[in-house]
ChimeraX commands (.cxc) that place a marker at each C-alpha (Angstrom):
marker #1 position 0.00,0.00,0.00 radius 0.5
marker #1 position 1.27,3.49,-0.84 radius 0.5
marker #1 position 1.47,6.32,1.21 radius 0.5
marker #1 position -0.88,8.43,-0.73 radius 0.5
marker #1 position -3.69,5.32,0.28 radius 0.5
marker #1 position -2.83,4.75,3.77 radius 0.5
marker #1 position -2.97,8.70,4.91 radius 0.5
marker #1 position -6.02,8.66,3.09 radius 0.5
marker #1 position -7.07,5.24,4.74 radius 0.5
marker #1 position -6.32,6.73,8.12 radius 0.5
marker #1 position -8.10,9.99,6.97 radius 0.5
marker #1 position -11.25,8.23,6.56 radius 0.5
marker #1 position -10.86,6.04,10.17 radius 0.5
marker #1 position -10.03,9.01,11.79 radius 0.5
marker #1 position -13.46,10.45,10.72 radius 0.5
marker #1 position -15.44,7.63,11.16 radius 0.5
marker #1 position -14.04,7.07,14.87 radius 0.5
marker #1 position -16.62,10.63,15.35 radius 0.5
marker #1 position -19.23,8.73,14.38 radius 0.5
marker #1 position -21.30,8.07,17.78 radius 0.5
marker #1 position -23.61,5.44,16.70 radius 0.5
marker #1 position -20.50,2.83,17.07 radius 0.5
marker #1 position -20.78,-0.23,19.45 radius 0.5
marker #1 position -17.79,-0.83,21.49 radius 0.5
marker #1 position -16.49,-3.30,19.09 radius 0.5
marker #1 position -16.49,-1.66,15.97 radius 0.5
marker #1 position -14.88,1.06,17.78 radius 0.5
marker #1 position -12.41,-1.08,18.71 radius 0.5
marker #1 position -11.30,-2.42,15.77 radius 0.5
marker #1 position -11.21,1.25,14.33 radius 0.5
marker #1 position -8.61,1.91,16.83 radius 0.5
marker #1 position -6.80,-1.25,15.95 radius 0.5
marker #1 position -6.98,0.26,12.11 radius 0.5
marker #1 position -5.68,3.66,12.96 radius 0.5
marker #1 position -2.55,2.15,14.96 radius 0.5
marker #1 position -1.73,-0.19,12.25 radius 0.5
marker #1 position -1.98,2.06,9.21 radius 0.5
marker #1 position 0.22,5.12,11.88 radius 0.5
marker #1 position 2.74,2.41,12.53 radius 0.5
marker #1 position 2.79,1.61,8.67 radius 0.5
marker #1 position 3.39,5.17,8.10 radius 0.5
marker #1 position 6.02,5.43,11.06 radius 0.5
marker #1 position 8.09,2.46,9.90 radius 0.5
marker #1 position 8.91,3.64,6.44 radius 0.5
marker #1 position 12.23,4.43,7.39 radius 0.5
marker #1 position 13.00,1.67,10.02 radius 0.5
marker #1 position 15.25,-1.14,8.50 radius 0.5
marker #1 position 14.89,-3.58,11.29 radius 0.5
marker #1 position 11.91,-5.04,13.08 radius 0.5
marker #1 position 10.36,-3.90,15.73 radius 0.5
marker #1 position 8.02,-6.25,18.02 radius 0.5
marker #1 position 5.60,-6.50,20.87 radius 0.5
marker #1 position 3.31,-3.88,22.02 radius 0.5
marker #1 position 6.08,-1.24,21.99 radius 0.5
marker #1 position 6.26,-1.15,18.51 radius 0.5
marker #1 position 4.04,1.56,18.14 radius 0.5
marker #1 position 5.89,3.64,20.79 radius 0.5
marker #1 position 9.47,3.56,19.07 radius 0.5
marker #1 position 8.04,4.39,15.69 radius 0.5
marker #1 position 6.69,6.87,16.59 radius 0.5
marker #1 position 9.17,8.19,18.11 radius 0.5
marker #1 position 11.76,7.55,15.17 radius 0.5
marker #1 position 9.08,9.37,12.97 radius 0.5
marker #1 position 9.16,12.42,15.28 radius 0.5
marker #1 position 13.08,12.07,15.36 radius 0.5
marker #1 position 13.80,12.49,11.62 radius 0.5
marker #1 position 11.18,16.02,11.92 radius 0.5
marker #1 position 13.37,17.27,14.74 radius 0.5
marker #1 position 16.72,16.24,12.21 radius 0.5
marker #1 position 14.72,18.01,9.33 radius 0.5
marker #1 position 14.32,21.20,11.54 radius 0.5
marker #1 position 17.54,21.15,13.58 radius 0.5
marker #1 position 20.28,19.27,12.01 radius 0.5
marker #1 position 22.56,17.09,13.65 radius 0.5
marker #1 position 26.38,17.90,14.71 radius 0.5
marker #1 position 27.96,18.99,11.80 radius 0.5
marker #1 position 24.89,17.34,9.19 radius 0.5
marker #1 position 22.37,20.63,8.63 radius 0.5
marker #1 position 19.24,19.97,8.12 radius 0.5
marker #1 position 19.25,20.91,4.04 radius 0.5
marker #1 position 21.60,17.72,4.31 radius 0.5
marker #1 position 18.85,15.65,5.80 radius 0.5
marker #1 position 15.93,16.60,4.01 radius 0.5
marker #1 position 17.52,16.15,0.58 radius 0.5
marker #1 position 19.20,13.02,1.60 radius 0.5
marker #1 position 16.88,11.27,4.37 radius 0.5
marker #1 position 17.43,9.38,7.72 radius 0.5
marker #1 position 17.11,5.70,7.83 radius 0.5
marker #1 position 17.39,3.55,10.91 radius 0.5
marker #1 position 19.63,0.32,11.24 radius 0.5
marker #1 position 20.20,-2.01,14.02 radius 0.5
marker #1 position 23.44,-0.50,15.36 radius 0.5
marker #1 position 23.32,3.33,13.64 radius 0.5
marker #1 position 21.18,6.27,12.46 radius 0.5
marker #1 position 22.21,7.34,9.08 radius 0.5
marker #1 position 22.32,10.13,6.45 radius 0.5
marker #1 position 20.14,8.12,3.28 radius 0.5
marker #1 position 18.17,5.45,2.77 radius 0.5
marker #1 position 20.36,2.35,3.74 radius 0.5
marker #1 position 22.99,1.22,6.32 radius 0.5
marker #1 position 25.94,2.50,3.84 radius 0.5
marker #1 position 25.30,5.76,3.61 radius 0.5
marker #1 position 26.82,8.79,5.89 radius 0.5
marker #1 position 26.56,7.62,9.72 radius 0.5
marker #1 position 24.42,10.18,11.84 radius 0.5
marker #1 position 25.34,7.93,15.01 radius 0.5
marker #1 position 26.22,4.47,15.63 radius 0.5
marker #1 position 25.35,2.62,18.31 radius 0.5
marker #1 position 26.40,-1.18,20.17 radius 0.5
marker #1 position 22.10,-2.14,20.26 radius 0.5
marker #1 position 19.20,-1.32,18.83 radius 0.5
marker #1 position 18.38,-0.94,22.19 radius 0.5
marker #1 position 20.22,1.78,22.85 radius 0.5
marker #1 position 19.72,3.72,19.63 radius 0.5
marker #1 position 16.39,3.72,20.80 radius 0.5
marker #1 position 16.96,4.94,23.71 radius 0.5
marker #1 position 18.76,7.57,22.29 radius 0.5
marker #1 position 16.27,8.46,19.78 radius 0.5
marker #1 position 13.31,8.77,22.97 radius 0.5
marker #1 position 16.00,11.25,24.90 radius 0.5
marker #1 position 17.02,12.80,21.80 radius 0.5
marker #1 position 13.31,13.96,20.93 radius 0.5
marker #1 position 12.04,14.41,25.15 radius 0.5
marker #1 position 15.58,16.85,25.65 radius 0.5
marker #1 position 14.00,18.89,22.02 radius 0.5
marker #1 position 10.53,18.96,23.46 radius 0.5
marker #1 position 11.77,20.27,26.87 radius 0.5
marker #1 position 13.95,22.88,25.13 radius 0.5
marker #1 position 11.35,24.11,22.89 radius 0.5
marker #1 position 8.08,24.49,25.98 radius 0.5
marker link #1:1,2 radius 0.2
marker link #1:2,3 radius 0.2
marker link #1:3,4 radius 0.2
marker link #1:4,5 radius 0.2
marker link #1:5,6 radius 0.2
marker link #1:6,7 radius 0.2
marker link #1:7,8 radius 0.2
marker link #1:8,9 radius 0.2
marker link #1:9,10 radius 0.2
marker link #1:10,11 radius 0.2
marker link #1:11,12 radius 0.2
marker link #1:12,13 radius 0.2
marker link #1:13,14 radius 0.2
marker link #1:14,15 radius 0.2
marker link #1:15,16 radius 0.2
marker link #1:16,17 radius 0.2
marker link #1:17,18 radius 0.2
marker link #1:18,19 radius 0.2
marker link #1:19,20 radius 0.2
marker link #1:20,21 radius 0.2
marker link #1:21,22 radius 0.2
marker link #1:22,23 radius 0.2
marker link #1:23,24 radius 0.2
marker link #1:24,25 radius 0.2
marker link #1:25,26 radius 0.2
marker link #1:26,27 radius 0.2
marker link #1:27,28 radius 0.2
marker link #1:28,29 radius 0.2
marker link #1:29,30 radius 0.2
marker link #1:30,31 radius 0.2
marker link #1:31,32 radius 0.2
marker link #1:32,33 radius 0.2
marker link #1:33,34 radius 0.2
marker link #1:34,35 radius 0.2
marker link #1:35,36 radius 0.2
marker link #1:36,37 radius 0.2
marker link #1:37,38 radius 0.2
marker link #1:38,39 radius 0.2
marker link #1:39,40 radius 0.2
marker link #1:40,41 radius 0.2
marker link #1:41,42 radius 0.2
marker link #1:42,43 radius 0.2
marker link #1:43,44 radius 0.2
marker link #1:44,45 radius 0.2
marker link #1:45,46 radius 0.2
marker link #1:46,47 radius 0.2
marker link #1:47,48 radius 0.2
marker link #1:48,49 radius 0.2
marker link #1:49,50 radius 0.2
marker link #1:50,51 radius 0.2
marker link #1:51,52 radius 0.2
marker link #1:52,53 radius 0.2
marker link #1:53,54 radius 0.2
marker link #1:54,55 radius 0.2
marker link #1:55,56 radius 0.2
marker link #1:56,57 radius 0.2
marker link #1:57,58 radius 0.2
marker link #1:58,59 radius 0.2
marker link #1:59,60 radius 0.2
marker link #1:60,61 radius 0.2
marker link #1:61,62 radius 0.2
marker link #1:62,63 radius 0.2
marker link #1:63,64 radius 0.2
marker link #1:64,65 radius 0.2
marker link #1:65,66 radius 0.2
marker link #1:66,67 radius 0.2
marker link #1:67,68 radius 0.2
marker link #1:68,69 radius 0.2
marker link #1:69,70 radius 0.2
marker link #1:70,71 radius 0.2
marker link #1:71,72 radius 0.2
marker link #1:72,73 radius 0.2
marker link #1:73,74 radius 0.2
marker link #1:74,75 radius 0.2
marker link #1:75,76 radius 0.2
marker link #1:76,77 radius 0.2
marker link #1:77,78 radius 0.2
marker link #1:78,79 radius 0.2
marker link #1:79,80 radius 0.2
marker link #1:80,81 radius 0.2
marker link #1:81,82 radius 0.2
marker link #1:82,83 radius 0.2
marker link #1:83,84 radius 0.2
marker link #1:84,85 radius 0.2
marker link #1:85,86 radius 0.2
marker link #1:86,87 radius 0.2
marker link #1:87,88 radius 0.2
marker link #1:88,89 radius 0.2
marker link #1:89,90 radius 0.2
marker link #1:90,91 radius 0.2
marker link #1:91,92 radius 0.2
marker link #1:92,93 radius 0.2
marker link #1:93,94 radius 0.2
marker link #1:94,95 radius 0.2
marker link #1:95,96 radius 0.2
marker link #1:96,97 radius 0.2
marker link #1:97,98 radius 0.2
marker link #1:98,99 radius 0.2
marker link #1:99,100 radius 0.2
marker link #1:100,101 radius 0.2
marker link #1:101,102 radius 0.2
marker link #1:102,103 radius 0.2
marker link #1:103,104 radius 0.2
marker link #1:104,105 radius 0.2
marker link #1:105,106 radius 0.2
marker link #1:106,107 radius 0.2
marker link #1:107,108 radius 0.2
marker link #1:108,109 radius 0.2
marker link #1:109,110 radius 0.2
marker link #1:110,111 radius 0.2
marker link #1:111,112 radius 0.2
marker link #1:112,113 radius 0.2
marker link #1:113,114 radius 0.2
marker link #1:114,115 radius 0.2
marker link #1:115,116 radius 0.2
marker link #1:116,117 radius 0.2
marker link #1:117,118 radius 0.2
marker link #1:118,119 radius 0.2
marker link #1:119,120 radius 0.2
marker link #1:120,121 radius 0.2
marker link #1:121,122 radius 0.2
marker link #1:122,123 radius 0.2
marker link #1:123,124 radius 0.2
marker link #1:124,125 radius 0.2
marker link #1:125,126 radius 0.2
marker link #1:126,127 radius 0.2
marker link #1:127,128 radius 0.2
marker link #1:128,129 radius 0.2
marker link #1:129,130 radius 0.2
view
């Protein structure tokens, strides 16, 4: 599925979530839609897999990490740099493209702790900017 049809997908769950003539079950599985088709759309540049119900979280949170790199820049990568060439995450770096070759943003010894960087990185941006 393309972008283009799963923001427009989501669009249309989104909207029919208002709807107040839902039972609890089709609401329900309107929510289970809307995190799917956000987690599609927040894995697009996530080249490993992610698993269990925290899945959503780190997406999410890598999604909201490339917008802060788009805005800020990283070290001595501006942020022209990383709109025209991308961020991609890999198990053990962040880089400057689309694959695990490309310019290194930041390596790191787990995915683990890349995403804990990535969750610091973006809660020490939203501090500095409230």
């Amino acid at each position: 599925m393309t972008n283009k049809k799963i923001r427009k997908l989501l669009k249309e769950v989104k909207q029919d979530l208002k709807n107040d003539k839902l039972s609890l079950t089709e609401m329900g599985n309107l929510f289970k839609l809307r995190n799917e088709l956000e987690f599609k759309l927040n894995k697009q540049n996530i080249n490993f897999t992610l698993k269990g119900y925290d899945k959503y979280y780190y997406a999410s949170h890598c999604r909201q990490f490339t917008k802060n790199l788009k805005k800020y820049g990283y070290g001595n990568i501006t942020s022209d740099e990383i709109i025209k060439e991308g961020v991609c995450f890999n198990n053990y770096s962040i880089n400057n493209g689309y694959n695990q070759y490309c310019r290194d943003i930041k390596r790191f010894n787990s995915k683990l702790e890349m995403l804990g960087f990535v969750v610091g990185y973006n809660n020490a941006i939203s501090n500095q900017t409230n």
